[in-house]
C-alpha positions in Angstrom: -61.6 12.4 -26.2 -59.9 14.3 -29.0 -57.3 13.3 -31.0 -54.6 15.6 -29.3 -55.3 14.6 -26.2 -54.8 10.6 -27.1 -51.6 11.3 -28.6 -50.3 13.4 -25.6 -51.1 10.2 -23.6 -49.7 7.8 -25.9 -46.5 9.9 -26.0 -46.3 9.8 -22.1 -47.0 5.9 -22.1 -44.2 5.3 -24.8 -41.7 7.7 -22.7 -42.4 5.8 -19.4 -42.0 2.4 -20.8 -38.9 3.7 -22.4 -37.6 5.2 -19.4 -38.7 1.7 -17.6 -36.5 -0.3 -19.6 -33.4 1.5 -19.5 -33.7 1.2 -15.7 -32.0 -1.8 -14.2 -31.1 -3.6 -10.7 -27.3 -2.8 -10.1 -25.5 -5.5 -7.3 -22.4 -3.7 -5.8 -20.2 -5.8 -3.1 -18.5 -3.9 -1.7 -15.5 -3.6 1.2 -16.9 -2.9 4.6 -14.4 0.1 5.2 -16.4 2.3 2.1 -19.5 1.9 3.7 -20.8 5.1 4.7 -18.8 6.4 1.8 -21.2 4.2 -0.9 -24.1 5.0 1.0 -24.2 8.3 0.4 -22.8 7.7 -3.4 -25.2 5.4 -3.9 -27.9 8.0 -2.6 -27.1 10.7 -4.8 -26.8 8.5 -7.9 -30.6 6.6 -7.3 -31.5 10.5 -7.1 -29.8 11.0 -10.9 -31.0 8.2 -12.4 -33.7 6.0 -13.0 -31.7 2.7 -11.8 -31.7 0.9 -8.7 -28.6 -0.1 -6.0 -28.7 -3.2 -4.1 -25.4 -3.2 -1.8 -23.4 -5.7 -0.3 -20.7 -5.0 2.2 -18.1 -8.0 3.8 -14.6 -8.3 3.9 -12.7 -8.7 0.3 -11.6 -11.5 0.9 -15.3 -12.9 1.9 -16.6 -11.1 -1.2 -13.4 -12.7 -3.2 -14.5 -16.4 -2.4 -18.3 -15.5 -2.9 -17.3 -13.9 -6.4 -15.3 -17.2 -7.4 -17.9 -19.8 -5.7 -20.9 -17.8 -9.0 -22.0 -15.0 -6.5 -24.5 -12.8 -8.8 -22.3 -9.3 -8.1 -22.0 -6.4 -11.1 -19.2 -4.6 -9.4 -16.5 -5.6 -7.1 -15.2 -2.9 -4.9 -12.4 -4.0 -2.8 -10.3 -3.0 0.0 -7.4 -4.1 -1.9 -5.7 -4.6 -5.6 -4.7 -8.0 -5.3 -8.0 -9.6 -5.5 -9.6 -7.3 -8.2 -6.2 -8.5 -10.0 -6.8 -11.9 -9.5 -10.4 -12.1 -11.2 -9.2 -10.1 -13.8 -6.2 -12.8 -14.3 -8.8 -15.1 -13.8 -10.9 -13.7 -17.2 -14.3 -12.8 -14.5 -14.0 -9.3 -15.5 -14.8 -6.8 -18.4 -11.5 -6.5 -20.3 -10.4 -2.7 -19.0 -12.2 -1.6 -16.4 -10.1 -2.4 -13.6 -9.2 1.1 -11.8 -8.3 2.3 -8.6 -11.2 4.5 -6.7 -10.2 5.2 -3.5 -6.9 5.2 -1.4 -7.5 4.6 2.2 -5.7 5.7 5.4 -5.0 4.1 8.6 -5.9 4.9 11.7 -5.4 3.1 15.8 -8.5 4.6 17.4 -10.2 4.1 21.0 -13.7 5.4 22.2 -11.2 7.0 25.4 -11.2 10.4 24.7 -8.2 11.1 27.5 -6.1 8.2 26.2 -2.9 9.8 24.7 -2.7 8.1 21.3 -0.3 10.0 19.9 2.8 8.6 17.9 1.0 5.2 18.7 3.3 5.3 22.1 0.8 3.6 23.9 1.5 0.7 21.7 4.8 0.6 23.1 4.0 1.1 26.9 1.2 -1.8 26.5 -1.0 -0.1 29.2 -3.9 -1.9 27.6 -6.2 -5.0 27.5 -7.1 -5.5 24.2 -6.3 -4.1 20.4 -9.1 -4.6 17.5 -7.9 -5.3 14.1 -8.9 -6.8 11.2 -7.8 -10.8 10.5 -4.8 -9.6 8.2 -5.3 -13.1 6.3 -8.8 -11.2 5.4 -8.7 -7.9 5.1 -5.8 -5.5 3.4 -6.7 -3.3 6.7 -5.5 -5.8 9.0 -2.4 -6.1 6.9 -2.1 -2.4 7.4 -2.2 -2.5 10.4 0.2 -6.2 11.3 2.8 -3.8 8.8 2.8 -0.7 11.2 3.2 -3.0 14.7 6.1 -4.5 12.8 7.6 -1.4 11.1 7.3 0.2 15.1 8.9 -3.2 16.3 5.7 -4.1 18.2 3.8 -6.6 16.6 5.6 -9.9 18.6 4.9 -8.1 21.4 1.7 -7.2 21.3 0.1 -10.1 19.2 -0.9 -11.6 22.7 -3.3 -8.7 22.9 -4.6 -8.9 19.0 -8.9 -9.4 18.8 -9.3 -10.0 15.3 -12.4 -9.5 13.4 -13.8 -10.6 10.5 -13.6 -7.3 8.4 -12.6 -3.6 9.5 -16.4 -3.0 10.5 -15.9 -5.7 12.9 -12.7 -4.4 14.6 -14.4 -1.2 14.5 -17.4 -2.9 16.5 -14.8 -4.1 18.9 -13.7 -0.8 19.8 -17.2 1.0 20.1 -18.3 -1.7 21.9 -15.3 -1.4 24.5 -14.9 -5.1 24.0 -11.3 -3.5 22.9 -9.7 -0.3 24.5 -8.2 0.6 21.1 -7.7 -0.6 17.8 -7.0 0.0 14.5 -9.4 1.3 11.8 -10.0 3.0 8.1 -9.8 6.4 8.9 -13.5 7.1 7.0 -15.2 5.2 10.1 -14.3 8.1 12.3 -14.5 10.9 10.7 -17.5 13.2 10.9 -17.2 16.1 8.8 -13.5 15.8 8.4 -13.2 15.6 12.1 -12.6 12.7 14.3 -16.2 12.0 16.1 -15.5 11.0 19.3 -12.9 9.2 21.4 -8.9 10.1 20.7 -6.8 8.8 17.1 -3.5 8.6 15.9 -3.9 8.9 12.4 -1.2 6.2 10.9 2.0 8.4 8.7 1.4 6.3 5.6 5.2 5.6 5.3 4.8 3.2 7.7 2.7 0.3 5.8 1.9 -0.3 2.2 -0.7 2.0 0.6 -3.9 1.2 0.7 -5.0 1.3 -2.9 -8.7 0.2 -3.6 -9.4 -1.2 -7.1 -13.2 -1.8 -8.2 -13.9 -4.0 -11.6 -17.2 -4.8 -13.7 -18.1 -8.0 -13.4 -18.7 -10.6 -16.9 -22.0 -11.0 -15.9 -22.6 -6.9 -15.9 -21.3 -7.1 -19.6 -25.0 -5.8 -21.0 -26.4 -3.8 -18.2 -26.2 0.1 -18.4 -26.2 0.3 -14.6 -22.8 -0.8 -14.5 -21.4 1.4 -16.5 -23.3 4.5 -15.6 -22.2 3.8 -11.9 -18.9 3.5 -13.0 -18.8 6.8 -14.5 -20.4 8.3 -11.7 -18.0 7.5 -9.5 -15.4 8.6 -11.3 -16.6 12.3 -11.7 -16.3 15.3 -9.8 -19.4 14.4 -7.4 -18.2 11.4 -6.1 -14.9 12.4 -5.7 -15.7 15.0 -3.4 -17.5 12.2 -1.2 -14.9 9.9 -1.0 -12.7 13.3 -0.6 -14.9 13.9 2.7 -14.4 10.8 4.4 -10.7 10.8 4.2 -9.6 9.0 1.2 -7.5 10.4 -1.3 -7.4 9.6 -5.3 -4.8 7.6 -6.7 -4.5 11.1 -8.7 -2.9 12.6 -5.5 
């Protein structure tokens, strides 16, 4: 073997193991409404880089407690700012990187494509069984969604009616499952191409409950891994935005 030859294959040993140290294991937890959102985020930035994703998805409060109690998480994406403020309050985060990624919209949904959803007068008549939601003590969807019913006057009335689950996947669950004839969701579950999929929805004006404004922070432990802060910047660029664009979030830009 000539001398050429050996240093063209030591200079493509030292450039893998180079490129192999550089790549790193990222941990996201992440809210369960922002799922199909990171999924395909977290596709197209595997696809860009040399690092790996391992993904999470629960409630923020759930994630919250698991954060506090030593869970081994880089990045925190909640449903919510409170809780992404409270860890950084609590000194669990990197100094600064607290931001808001996605703003997220309300919606009362039902797999009944004739039900007249409209207005959410339905609400009103109570010509229904049951009404999905997610545990408001949980999830900043089911507060959302406990501030509409009161802001239409409705929430006394109706609270006899209330299945709560765990996280916004659940109540979503709830609804495909018909265990509930409607309920209310993050408008990126039923979306399909900007379009609602199936069934009839009232898209929620966003005057009538607090915005929805989801922060995401690096996590202490995610001080020294480039992952992090590669992921970070991915999301906040052009490509990513259009994703989170497509499933009916807007940027706090907007």
């Amino acid at each position: 073997m000539n001398r050429l030859i050996i240093r063209i294959l030591l200079s493509i040993t030292l450039l893998m193991q180079s490129v192999s140290a550089q790549a790193e294991l990222l941990t996201l937890a992440v809210a369960s409404n922002f799922t199909a959102a990171m999924n395909e985020i977290v596709e197209q930035f595997e696809a860009g880089t040399e690092h790996s994703v391992r993904v999470s998805y629960g409630s923020s409060g759930m994630i919250y407690a698991q954060i506090i109690n030593g869970a081994p998480f880089d990045i925190f994406f909640s449903a919510d700012q409170e809780k992404p403020q409270a860890l950084e309050d609590a000194g669990m985060i990197l100094p600064g990187t607290r931001f808001t990624y996605a703003v997220g919209g309300l919606a009362l949904w039902s797999k009944n494509a004739e039900l007249d959803l409209q207005n959410g007068e339905i609400l009103r008549h109570g010509n229904f069984n049951r009404l999905a939601l997610a545990n408001p003590r949980l999830a900043p969807y089911g507060i959302a969604a406990v501030e509409t019913l009161q802001h239409l006057g409705l929430d006394e009335s109706t609270r006899h009616k209330w299945v709560l689950g765990e996280n916004i996947s659940q109540a979503l669950q709830f609804v495909e499952t018909r265990n509930a004839d409607l309920g209310f969701v993050s408008v990126s579950q039923i979306l399909d191409q900007g379009e609602v999929r199936d069934g009839s929805a009232w898209l929620v004006p966003a005057d009538l409950h607090s915005p929805i404004r989801q922060d995401a922070v690096i996590l202490r432990r995610a001080e020294q891994n480039p992952a992090a802060h590669a992921f970070i910047n991915f999301i906040q660029g052009n490509q990513a935005s259009s994703i989170i664009e497509s499933f009916g979030y807007r940027l706090d830009s907007e």
